[in-house]
N, C-alpha and C positions, 0 to 999 in steps of 0.2 A: 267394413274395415274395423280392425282394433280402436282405431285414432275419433271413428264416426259422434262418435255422445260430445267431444269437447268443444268451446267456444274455439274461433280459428287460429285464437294465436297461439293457444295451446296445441290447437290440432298441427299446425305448422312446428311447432317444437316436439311434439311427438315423432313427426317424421322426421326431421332433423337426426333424435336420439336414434333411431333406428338406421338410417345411412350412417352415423356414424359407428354404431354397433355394426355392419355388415365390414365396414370399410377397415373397424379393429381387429375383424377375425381376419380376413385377408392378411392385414401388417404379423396376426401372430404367427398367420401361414408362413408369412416371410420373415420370424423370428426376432421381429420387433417389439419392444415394452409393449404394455396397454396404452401408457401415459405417451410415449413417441407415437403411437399409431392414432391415439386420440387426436392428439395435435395433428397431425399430418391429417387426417379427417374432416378437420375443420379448416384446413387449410384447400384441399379438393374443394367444397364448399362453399367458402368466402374470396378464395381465388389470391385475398391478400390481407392481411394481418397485422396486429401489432401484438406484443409480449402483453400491452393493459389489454386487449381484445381478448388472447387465449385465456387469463389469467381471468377474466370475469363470465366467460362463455364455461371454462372448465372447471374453473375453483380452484385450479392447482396452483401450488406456491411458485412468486417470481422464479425460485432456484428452479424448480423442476420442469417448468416452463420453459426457461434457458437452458439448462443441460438437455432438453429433448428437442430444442431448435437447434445446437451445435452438433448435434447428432445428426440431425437431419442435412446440416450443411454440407456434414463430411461425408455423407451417401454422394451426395451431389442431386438432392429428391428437391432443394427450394435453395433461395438467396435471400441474403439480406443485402438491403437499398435504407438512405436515410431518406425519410420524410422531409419533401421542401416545408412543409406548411406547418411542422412538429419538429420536437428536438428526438420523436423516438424513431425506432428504424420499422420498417414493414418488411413483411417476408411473405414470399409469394415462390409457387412452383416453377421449378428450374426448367421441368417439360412439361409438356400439357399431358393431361392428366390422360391421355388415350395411350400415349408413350406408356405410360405406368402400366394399364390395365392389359396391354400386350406383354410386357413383363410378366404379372402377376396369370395370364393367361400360359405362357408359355409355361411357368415353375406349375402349375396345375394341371395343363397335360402331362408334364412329365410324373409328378404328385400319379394321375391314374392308371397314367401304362404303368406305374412301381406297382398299385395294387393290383392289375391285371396280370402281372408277371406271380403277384404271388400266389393269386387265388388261382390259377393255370398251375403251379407248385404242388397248392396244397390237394388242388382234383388229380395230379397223377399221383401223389403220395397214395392218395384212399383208392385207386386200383390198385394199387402193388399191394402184395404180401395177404390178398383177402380181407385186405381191413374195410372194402365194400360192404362185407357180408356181415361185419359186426354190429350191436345194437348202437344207435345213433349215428352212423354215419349217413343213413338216407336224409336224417337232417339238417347235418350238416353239409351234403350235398347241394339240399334245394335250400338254404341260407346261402352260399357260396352261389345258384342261379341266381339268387333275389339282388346277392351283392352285383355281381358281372351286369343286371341290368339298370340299378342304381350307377353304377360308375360309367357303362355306356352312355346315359341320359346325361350323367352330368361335364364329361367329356365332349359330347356335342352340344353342350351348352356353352362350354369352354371355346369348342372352336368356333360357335356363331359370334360370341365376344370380342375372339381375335379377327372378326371380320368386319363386325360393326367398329370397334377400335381403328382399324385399319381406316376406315371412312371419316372418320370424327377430327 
């Protein structure tokens, strides 16, 4: 593994930064900041939070911290609860987190039938009109097979998600 050479606690924060890098491209999938998808990240993660928690786990300033958990409220994706034991508040997932990846599973199917729809487009474009028989279309042909079996594979990975989610 990438993470294998470090002592554990680094090796444990190694993978931490990486679930949380997987779990930011998803949020950009879903057209959320870096900085909202980070926090939301670390929230999956920790399950429940405090503004000094995100704030010394991310580095980002109290403001940005707050403006991306007020964001997050108004999805309806976490809540804010006060702490009996503290004056500050904790913020924890509104659904459990298998809700979310059925979401992010369904926008992803649809994410592939779009590019199945287009790469099925652009293969009847290149029979029409003889543009088969021009130079480079054979490879852009078998670039267009290579994609269709990237997007199959990643599709049925999609849907084994939404079935493992479904259990969870």
């Amino acid at each position: 593994m990438w993470y294998a050479n470090l002592n554990p606690e680094n090796e444990l924060k190694a993978i931490e930064k990486r679930l949380v890098e997987i779990i930011v491209n998803l949020g950009y999938f879903k057209g959320r900041s870096r900085r909202t998808s980070e926090i939301l990240a670390h929230l999956y993660i920790y399950n429940k939070v405090t503004q000094k928690m995100l704030r010394e786990i991310t580095g980002y300033s109290t403001g940005t911290v707050s403006s991306a958990l007020r964001e997050l409220q108004k999805l309806g994706l976490i809540r804010k609860s006060s702490d009996p034991q503290g004056r500050e508040y904790s913020y924890e997932l509104a659904v459990p987190v298998s809700h979310q990846l059925a979401r992010y599973s369904v926008a992803m199917d649809r994410y592939f039938r779009a590019w199945n729809e287009f790469l099925e487009r652009l293969e009847n474009e290149l029979r029409k009109n003889q543009i088969s028989k021009k130079k480079g279309a054979e490879n852009i042909c078998r670039f267009i097979g290579k994609m269709r079996v990237v997007i199959q594979a990643s599709a049925n990975a999609v849907r084994k998600l939404q079935f493992t989610a479904s259990e969870i």
